[in-house]
TORVEXMI-628157 format. One record per residue: x, y negated, z of N, C-alpha, C in turn. Coordinates in steps of 0.02 Angstrom, whole numbers, plus 50000, padded with zeros to 5 digits. Layout:
# residues N
XYZXYZXYZ
...
# end
This chain:
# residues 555
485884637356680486254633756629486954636756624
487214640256548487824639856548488174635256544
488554634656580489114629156560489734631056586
490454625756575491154627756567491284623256591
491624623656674491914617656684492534621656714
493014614056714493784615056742494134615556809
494004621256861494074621656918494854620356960
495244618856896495924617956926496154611956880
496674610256939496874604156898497414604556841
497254600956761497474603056716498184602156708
498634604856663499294605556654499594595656599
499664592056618499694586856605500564586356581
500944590656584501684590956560501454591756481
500974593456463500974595556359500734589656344
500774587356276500424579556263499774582256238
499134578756260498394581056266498524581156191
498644577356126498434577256070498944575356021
499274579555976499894577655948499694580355869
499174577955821498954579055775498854570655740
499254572355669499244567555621498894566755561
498694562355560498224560855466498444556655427
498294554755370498284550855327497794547055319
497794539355333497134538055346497074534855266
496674529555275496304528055204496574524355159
497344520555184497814515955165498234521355145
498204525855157498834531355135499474528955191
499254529455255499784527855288499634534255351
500174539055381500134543655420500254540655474
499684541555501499674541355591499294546355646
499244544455692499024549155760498034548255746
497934552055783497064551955775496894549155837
496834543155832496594535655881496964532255896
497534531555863498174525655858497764519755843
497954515655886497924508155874497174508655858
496784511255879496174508655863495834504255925
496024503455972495704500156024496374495856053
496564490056016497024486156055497234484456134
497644483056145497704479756207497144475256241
496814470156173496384465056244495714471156256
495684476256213495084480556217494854483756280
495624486156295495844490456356496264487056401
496104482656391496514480756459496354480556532
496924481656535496904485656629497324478456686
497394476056681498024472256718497524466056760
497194469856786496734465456859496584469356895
496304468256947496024471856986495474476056965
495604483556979494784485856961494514487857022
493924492856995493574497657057494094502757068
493724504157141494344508457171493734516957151
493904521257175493624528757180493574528957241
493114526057249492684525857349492214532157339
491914535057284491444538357299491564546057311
491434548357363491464555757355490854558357331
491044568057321490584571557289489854571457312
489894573057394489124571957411488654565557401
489304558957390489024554357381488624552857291
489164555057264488774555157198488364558857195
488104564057207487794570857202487164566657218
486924566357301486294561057311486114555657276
486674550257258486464544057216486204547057149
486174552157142486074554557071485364557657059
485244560257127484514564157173484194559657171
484334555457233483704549857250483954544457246
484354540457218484584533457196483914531057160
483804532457112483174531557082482484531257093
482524539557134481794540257178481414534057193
480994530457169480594525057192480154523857204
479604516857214478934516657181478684520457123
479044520457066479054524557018478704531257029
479154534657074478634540657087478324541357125
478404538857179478024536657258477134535257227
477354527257212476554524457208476554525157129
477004525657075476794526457002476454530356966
476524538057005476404542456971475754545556991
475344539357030474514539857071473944538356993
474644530756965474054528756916474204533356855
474784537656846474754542056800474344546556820
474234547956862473634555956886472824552956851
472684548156874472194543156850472244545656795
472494543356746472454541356670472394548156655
472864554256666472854561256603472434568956663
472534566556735472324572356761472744575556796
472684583256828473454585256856473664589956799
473374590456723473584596256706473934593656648
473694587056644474054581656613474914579556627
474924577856678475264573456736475844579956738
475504585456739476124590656756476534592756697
476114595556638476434596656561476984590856549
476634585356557477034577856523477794577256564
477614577456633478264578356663478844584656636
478584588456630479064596956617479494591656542
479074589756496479354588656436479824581656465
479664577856498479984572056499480844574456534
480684580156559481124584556619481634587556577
481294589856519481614594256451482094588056441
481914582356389482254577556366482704577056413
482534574256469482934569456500483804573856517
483584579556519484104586256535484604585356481
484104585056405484464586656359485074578056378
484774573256383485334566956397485754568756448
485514570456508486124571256565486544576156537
486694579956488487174586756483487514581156426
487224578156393487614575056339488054567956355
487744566256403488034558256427488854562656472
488354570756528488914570956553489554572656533
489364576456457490074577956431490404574256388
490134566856389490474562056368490964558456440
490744556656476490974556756529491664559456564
491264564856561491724568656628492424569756582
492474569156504493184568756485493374562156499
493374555656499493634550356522493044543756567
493214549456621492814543856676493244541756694
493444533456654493724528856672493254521456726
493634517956765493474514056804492924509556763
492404507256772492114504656725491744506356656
491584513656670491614518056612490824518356618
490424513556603489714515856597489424520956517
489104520456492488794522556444488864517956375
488904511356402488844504956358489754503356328
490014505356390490804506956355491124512956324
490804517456340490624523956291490584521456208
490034520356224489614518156162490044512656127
490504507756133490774503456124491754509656112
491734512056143492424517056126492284521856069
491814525456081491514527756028491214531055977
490744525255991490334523455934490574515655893
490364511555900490704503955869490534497955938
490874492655910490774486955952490404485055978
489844485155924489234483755899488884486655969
488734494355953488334496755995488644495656065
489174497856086489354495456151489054488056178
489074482756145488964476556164488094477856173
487824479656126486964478956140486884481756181
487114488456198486984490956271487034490756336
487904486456324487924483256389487484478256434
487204472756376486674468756389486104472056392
486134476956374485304480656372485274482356454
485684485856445485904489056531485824484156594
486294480056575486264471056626485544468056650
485464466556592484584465456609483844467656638
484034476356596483414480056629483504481356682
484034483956710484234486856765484314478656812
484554473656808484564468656837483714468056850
483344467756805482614465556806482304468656859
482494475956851482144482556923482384482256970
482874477556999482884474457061482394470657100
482124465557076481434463357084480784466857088
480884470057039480334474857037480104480957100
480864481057121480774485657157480744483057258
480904477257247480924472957312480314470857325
479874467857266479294465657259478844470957274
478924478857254478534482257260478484484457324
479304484857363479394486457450478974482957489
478694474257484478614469157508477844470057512
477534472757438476754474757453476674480257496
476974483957502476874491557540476904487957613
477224483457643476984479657686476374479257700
475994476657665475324475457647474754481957695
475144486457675474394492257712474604491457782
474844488157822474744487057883474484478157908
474324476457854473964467857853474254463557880
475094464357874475774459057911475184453357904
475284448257952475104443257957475834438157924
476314440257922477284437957857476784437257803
477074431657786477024428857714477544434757654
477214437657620477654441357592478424438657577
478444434557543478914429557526479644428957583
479514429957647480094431057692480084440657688
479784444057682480004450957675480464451257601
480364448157556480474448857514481314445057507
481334441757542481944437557579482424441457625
482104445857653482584451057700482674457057647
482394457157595482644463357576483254460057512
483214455557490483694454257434484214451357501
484434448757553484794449157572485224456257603
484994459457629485234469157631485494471557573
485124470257515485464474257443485884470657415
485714465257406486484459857383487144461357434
486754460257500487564461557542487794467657542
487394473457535487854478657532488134482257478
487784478657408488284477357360489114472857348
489044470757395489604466857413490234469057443
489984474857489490404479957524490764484557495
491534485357520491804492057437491414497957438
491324500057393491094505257361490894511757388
491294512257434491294519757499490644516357537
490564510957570490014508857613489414508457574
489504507357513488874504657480488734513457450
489274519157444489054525557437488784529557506
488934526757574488834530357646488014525557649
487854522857612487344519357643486734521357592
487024521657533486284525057476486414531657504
486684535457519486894543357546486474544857573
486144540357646486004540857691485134539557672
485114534457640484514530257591484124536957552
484484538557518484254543557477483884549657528
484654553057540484504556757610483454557057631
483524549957650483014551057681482444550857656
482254549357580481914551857529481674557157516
482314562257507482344566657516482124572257546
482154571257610481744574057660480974573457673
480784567157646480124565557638479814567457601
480354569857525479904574357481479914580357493
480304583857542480114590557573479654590957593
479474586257655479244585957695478544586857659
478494582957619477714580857567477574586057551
478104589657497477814596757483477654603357526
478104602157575477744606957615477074605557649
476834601057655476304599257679475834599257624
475804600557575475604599757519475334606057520
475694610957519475804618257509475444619957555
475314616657621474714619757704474224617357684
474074611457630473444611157641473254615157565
473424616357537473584620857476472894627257503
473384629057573473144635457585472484633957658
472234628957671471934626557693472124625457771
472704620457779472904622157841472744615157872
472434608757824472104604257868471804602057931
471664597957955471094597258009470604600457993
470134599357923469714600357901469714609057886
470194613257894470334619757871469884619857817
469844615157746469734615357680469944618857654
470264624557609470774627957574470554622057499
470934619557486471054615557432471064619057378
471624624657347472034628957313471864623357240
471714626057222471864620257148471144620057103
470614616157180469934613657184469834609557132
470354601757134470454595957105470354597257034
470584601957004470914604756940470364607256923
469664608656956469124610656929468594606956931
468554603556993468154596956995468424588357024
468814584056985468204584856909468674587956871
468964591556857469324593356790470164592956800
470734597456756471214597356755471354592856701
471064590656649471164583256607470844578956588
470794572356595470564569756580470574563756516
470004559856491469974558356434470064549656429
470304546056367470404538256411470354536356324
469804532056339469834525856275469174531056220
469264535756218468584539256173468364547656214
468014549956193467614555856218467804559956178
467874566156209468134574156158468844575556171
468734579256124469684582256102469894576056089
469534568956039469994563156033470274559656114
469554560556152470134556556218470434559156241
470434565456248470944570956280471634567456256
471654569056183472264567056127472544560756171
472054558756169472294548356187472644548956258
472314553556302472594553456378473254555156377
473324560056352474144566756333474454562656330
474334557156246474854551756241474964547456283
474584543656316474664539556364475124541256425
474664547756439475334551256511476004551456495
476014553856440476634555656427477224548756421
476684543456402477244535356407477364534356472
476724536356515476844533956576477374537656624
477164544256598477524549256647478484546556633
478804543656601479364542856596479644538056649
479164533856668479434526956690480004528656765
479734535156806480184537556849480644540256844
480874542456787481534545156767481884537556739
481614533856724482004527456685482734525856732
483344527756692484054525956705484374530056767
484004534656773484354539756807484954543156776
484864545556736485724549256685486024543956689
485944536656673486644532056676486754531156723
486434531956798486634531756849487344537256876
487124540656865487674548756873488284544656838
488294544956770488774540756738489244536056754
488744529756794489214524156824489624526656875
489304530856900489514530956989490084535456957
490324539156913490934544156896491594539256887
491294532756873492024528056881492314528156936
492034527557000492284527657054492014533157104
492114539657062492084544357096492774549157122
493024551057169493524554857179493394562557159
493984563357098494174569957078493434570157003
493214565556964492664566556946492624570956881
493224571556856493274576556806492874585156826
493004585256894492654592256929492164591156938
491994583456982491494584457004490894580056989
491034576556928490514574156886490184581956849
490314585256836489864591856819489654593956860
489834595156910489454599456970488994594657000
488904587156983488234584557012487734584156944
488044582656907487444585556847487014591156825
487284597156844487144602156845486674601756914
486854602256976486504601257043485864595557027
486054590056980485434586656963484764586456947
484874594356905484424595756849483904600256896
484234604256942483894608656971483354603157034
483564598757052483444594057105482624590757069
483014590056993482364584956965481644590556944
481914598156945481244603456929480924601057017
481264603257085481184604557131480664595657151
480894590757148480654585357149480224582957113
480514580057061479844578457009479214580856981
479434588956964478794590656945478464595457011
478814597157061478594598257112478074593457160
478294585557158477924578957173477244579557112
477114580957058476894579857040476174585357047
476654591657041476094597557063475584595657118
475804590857162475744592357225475254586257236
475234582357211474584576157219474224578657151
474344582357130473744586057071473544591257125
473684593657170473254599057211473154594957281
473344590157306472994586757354472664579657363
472554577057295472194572957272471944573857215
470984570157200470754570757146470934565157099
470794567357023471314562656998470634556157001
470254557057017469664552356992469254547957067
469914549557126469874544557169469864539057148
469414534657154469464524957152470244521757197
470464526557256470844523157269471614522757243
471654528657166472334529357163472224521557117
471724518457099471734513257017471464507457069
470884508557134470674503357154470684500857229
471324504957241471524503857317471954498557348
472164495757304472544488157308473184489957290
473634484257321474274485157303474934490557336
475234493157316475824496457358475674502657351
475704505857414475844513057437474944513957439
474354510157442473894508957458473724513157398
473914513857346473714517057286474234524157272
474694525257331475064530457323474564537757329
474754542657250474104549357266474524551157337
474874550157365475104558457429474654552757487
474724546057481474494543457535473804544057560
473384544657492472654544457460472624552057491
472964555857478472804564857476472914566257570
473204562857586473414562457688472854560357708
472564553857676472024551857716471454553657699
471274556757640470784560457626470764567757657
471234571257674471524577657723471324576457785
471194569157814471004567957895471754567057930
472124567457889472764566357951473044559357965
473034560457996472984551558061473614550358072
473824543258048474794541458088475224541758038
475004548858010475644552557929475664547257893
475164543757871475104539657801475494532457803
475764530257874476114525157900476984526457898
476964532257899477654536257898477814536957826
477454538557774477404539057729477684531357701
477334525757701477384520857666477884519857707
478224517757765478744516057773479214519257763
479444524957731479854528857696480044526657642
479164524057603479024520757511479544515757526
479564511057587479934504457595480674506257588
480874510357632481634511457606481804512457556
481224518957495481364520257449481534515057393
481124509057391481234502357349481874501357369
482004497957427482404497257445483124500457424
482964506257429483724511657385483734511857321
483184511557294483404508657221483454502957193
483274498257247483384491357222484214490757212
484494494757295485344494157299485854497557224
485354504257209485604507657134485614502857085
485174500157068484984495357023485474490857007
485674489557046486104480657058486644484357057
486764489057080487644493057080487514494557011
487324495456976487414501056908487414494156853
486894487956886486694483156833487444477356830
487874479856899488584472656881489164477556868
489004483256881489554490156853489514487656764
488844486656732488654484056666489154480256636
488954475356675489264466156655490064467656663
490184472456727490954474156717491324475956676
490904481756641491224484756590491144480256529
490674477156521490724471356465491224468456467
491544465856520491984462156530492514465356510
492684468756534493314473956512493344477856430
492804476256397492594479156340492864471456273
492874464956345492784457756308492194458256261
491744456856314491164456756275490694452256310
491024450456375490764447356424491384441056436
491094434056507491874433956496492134435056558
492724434956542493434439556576493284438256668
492784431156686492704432056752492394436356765
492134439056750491654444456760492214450856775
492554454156769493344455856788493534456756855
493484452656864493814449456980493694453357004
493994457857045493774460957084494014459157150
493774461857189494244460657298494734466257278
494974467357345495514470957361495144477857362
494604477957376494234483357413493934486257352
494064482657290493784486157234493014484157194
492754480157238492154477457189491954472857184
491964472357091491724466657057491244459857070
491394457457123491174453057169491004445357118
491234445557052490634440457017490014442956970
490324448556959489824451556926489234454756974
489434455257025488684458657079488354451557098
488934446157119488454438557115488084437457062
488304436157021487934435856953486954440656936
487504447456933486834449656926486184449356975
486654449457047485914447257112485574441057083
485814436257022485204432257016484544431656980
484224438656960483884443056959483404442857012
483724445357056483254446557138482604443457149
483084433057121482444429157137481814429057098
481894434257046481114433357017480814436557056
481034442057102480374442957156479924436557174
480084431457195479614427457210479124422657183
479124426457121478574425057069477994430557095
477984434857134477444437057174477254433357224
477474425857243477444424257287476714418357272
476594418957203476234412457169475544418757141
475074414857114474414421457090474594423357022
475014418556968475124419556922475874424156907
475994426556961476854426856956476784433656957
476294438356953476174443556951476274445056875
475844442756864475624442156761476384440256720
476804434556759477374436056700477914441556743
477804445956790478174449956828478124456056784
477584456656764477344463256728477674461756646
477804456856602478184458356556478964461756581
479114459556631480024461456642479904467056634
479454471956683479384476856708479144481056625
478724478256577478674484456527479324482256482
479574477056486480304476856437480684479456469
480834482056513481234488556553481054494556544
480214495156534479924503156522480434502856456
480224499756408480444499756310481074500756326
481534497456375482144496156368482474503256396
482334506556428482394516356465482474520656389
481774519956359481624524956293482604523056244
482564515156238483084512356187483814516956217
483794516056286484504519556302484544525056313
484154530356289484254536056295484294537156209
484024535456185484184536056094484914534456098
485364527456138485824526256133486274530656173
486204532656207486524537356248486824544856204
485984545856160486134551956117486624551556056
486724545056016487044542555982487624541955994
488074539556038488424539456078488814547756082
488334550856116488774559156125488774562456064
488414562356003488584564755940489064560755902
489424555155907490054551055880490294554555919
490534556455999490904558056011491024566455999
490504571156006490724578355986491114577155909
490854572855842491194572155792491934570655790
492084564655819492774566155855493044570355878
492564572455911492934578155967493384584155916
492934586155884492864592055799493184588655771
493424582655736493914581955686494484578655727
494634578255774495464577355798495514584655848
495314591455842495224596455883495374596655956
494904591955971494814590356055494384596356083
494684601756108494304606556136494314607856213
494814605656241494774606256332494404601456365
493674601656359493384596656376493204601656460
493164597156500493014600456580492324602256572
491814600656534491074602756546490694601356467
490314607756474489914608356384489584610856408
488854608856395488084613556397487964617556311
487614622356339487514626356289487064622456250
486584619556289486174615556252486284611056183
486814608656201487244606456140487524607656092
487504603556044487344597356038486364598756011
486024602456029485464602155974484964598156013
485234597756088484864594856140484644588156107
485244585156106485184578756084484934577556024
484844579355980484494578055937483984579555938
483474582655979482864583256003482644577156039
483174575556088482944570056117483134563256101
483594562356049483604556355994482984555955980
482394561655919481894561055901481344559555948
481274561956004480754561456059480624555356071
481404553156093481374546256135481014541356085
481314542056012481044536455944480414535655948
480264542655960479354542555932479054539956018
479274541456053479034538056098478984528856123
479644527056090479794518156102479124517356050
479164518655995478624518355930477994516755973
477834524356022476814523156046476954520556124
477354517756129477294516356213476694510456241
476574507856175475754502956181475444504656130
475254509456117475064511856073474234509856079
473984510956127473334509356155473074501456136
473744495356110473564490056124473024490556035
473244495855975472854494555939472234498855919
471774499055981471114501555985470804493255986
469984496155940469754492055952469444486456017
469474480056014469304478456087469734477356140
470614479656118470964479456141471604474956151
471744473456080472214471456061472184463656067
472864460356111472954454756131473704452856134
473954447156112474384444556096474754447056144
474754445856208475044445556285475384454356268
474704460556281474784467056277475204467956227
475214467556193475674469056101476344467156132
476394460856171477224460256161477554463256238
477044462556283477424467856324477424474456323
477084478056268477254484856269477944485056228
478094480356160478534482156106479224473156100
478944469156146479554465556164480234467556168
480324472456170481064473556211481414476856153
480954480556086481454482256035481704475555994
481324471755978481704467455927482264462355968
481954462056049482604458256078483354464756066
483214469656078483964475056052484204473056014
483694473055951484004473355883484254466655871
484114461855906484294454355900484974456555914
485274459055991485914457656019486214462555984
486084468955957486564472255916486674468355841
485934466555813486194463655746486544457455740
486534452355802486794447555794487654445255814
487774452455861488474454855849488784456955790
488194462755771488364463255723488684458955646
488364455055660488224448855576489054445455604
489104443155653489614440055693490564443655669
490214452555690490814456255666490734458955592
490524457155561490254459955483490654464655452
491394462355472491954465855440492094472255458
491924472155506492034479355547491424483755520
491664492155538491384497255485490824499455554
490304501955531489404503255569489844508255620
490144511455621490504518255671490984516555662
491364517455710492084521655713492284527155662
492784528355617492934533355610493154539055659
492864545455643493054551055689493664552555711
494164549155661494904550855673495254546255713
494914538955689495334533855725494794532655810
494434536955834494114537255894494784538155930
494834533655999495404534956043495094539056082
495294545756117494894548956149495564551556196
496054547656203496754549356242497004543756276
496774537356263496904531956322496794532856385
496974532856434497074534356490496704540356528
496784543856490496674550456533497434554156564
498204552756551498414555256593498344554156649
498134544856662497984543356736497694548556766
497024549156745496394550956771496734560156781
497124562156748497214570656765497774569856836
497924565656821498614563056873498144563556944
497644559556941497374559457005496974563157016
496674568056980496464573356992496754578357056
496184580157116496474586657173496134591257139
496414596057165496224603257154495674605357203
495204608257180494494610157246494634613457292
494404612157362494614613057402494244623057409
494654628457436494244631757455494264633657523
493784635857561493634637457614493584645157632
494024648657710494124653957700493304658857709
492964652857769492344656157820491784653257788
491224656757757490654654657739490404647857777
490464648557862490224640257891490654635857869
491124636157843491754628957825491194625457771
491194629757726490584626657669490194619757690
489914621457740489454615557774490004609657797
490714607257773490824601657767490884599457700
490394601957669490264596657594489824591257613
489524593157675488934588657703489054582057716
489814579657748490074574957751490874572657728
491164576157708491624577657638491624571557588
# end
């Protein structure tokens, strides 16, 4: 990837922007004067502090996310399209998602302010409007995959036949992620660090083991090589026979294959509010991102397409948890004894670390609402130590729908949250793309050119993946209108989650009527507090001896 970032710290004695217009009243002013008042921006409480360092963002950005999602999710995607399926769908989902991280990050990394999610982006600008729907969009889904992801830790329990009532596991884990959301910001970054970390290693670990039995280095000295892919087949067909089910599978994978990338780029994003020095080094984890998600994702994916068949019963009929995970299915079908216990208790932390992302990124949300006044102002408070300590209460009350797994029916309304979060991923990445094309327009008509980081990709990225994401929210239940299929229940949890958007944007909207659909490009403030932010800017450190390098490790 080419890109341009700012390795020294910038010259802050010149005024960033000293260009005048005539606006539409025939009155000459500055290009983003007075467009964002005082209660807009206001600063005069406590905020977040910049607890996070580089290695710390860099990992939360890696494996913050890493979850069930791809652990045990991407078993029932192998199911449904195949590995030749499963692998294409990922590369493209890999494409998009790239094209958002280069565009969110160079919205960003010019004013990563405290509280600076995507939804206050979008609300600076783009309009009110959109900022406010997103913030709540953000609040909720991401509040919702807290549960989801505790609930899912709590079954992976399960493949060792706890005689625990799920319901107290599920009790120890929302107490750990609530409390160490509670902790400032540096502990709650030394502790996903570490969380991730060890994800991490597990997906090494996987692929290299992947790769021995690849070459037949099993118990069984099988040579595998890419058997699966021939019997039964590298794709498979779902809902009709032929090239039509083929067609039907592609589409299907391809809805499914997203659900593990869901809110990863806004993750990177949040964490740049309270990142130290992030003007530098919000690019250099985005960039480090992209390469992480070829090496991981579609590497994970290669890799239970060559050591599991996709047409095992146990990735669709092995029960709940890790029990249906393909690497777990592909270990114990390999003969290896012990691994597959190591494995799922890894899956457990992994929930676990994204349950903690989740809830950090989902009251970082409600914060910035607050600060946007869009929320109210308690939501604001912070400790001494820097975090938003009603807004992380608040949103932990979320958590307790885990224990709607605790009942037989609590499964069935668990699974609407969970696809109004799938719908609700596709919506914020359209918004995300929207968002960074208001702002390059700005950028181009008040001649904002020293931006610290630009992908070449841009801007055409994004408008690829504006279109992608659309047509994708569009078929994400697409399946519900085959014949034989279609049921009240299916219909609204595949496509629930757009008209609730369009509710909270249009009904802001109707509310602010007076106000114009965008921002004008001129009156975009794109100079509010960035002298702070250059002010506190260090300069990168360099090192004289190639071994010094190795304290980025804990740095």
């Amino acid at each position: 990837m080419n890109t341009t970032t700012d390795q020294s710290r910038p010259n802050i004695s010149q005024p960033v922007l000293d260009i005048t217009y005539v606006n539409d009243k025939g009155v000459s002013q500055k290009y983003g004067d007075a467009v964002l008042n005082t209660h807009e921006l206001e600063a005069h409480h406590e905020s977040t502090k910049r607890g996070l360092k580089s290695r710390h963002a860099q990992m939360i950005a890696l494996g913050g996310t890493i979850g069930t999602g791809l652990f045990v999710g991407s078993g029932a995607t192998l199911a449904r399209g195949g590995p030749a399926f499963i692998l294409v769908c990922y590369i493209i989902i890999t494409i998009l998602v790239l094209f958002v991280v280069t565009a969110i990050t160079e919205v960003a990394a010019h004013l990563p302010l405290a509280g600076g999610t995507m939804s206050y982006f979008g609300f600076r600008y783009g309009s009110s409007s959109l900022g406010f729907a997103m913030g709540w969009l953000y609040w909720y889904s991401l509040g919702i995959l807290v549960p989801y992801e505790i609930t899912a830790a709590g079954l992976v329990i399960g493949y060792w036949d706890s005689p625990v009532n799920i319901g107290v596991w599920i009790t120890i884990f929302i107490i750990v992620i609530v409390g160490l959301n509670f902790f400032p910001v540096g502990v709650y970054g030394e502790t996903e660090f570490w969380f991730a970390s060890l994800k991490v290693f597990m997906m090494i670990g996987l692929l290299i083991l992947s790769f021995i039995l690849f070459w037949g280095g099993g118990p069984s000295r099988q040579r595998l090589g890419f058997h699966y892919w021939r019997d039964p087949g590298a794709v498979n067909t779902y809902l009709k026979e032929g090239d039509a089910g083929r067609m039907i599978a592609f589409t299907s994978t391809l809805v499914l294959s997203a659900f593990p990338f869901t809110f990863a780029p806004e993750l990177l994003v949040a964490t740049g509010g309270e990142m130290q020095s992030p003007r530098r080094n919000l690019p250099i984890a985005a960039k480090r991102y992209f390469y992480r998600l070829i090496i991981f994702y579609l590497g994970s994916v290669l890799a239970i397409g060559v050591i599991c068949a996709s047409n095992d019963k146990a990735l669709t009929d092995g029960g709940a948890g890790a029990k249906a995970s393909a690497f777990t299915v592909g270990i114990t079908n390999a003969g290896i004894h012990g691994l597959g216990s190591v494995v799922n208790a890894v899956i457990i932390t992994s929930g676990w670390s994204s349950g903690n992302s989740f809830l950090y990124i989902s009251s970082r949300s409600l914060y910035s609402l607050a600060i946007a006044g869009n929320a109210p102002a308690v939501f604001k408070k912070c400790t001494r130590g820097g975090v938003p300590y009603m807004a992380v209460g608040f949103s932990a009350c979320f958590s307790f729908l885990a224990y709607l797994n605790c009942g037989e029916s609590g499964s069935t309304v668990f699974t609407w949250f969970v696809n109004l979060t799938n719908t609700s991923g596709f919506l914020s990445w359209i918004c995300c793309c929207i968002v960074y094309l208001r702002f390059r327009k700005a950028c181009i008509a008040q001649g904002m050119t020293d931006l610290p980081y630009h992908s070449f990709v841009q801007p055409v990225g994004a408008w690829i993946a504006l279109v992608g994401f659309t047509i994708m929210v569009l078929i994400n239940g697409f399946d519900v209108f085959f014949p034989g299929r279609f049921t009240a229940s299916s219909f609204l949890t595949a496509y629930v989650g757009i008209p609730l958007f369009l509710a909270i944007y249009f009904g802001h909207r109707l509310a602010h009527h007076r106000e114009s659909w965008f921002r004008r490009p001129e009156d975009v403030d794109l100079v509010t507090g960035l002298d702070d932010i250059l002010a506190a800017e260090t300069p990168k450190k360099h090192y004289d001896k190639w071994w010094q390098k190795f304290r980025l490790l804990w740095e």
